[in-house]
C-alpha positions in Angstrom: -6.3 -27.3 -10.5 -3.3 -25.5 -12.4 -5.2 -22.6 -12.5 -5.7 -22.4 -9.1 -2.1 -23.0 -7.9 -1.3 -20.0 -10.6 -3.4 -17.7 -9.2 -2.2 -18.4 -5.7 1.0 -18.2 -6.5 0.4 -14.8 -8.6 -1.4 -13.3 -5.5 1.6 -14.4 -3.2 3.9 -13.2 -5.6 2.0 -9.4 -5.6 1.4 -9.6 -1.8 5.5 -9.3 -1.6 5.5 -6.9 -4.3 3.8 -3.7 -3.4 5.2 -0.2 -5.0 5.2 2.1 -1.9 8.3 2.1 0.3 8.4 2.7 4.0 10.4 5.7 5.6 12.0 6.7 8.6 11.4 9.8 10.1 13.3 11.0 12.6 13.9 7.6 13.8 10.5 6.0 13.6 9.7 3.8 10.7 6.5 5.1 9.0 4.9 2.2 6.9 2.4 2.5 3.8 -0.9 2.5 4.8 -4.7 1.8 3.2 -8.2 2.1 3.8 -8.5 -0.2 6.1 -5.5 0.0 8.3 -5.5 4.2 8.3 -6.4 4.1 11.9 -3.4 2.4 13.2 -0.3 3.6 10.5 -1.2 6.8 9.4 0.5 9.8 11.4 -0.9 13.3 11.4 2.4 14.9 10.8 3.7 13.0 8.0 2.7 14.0 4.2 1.4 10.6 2.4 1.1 10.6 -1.5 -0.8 8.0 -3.3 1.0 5.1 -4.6 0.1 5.3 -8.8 1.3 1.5 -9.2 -0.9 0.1 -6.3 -3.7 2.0 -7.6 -3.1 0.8 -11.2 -2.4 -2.7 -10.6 -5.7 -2.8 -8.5 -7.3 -1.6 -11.2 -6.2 -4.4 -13.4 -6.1 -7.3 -10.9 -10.3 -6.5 -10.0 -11.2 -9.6 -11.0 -9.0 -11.5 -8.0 -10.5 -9.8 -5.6 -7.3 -10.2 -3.2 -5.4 -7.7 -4.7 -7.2 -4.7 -4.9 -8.2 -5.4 -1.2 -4.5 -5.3 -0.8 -3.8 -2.5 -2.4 -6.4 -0.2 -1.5 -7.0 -1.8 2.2 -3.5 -1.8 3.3 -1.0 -0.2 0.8 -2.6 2.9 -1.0 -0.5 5.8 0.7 3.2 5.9 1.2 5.3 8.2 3.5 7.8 11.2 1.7 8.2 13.3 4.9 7.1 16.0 7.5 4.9 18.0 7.0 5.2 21.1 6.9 4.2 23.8 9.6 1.6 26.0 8.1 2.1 29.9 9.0 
């Protein structure tokens, strides 16, 4: 039962802790955004990068399952700004 309440509360504790940051843009708030919520949060004219952490911790948190859902489903790519008009 320890266990259990551990892992809960570790998964709890990482749901709050993601590494990307969200940005405003010209005043609009651009959040992260994943594989599974691309559809609704990514913009066309904002550049995403891919957040190193959330990919790593992912990686090592496999086994729970919940986090690399997280991580890759909904917080994978994080705004850093326009882009830029190509000529």
């Amino acid at each position: 039962m320890k266990k259990i309440v551990a892992m809960i509360l570790v998964l709890a504790t990482l749901c709050l802790a993601a590494c990307g940051n969200d940005m405003v843009i010209n005043g609009k708030k651009h959040s992260t955004y994943g594989l599974l919520n691309a559809d609704e949060e990514k913009d066309p004219n904002v550049k995403y990068h891919v957040i190193i952490g959330n990919v790593f911790w992912g990686i090592v948190l496999f086994e729970t399952i919940a986090a690399p859902v997280y991580f890759f489903g909904f917080s994978l790519y994080e705004p850093v700004g326009l882009k830029s008009a190509e000529k």
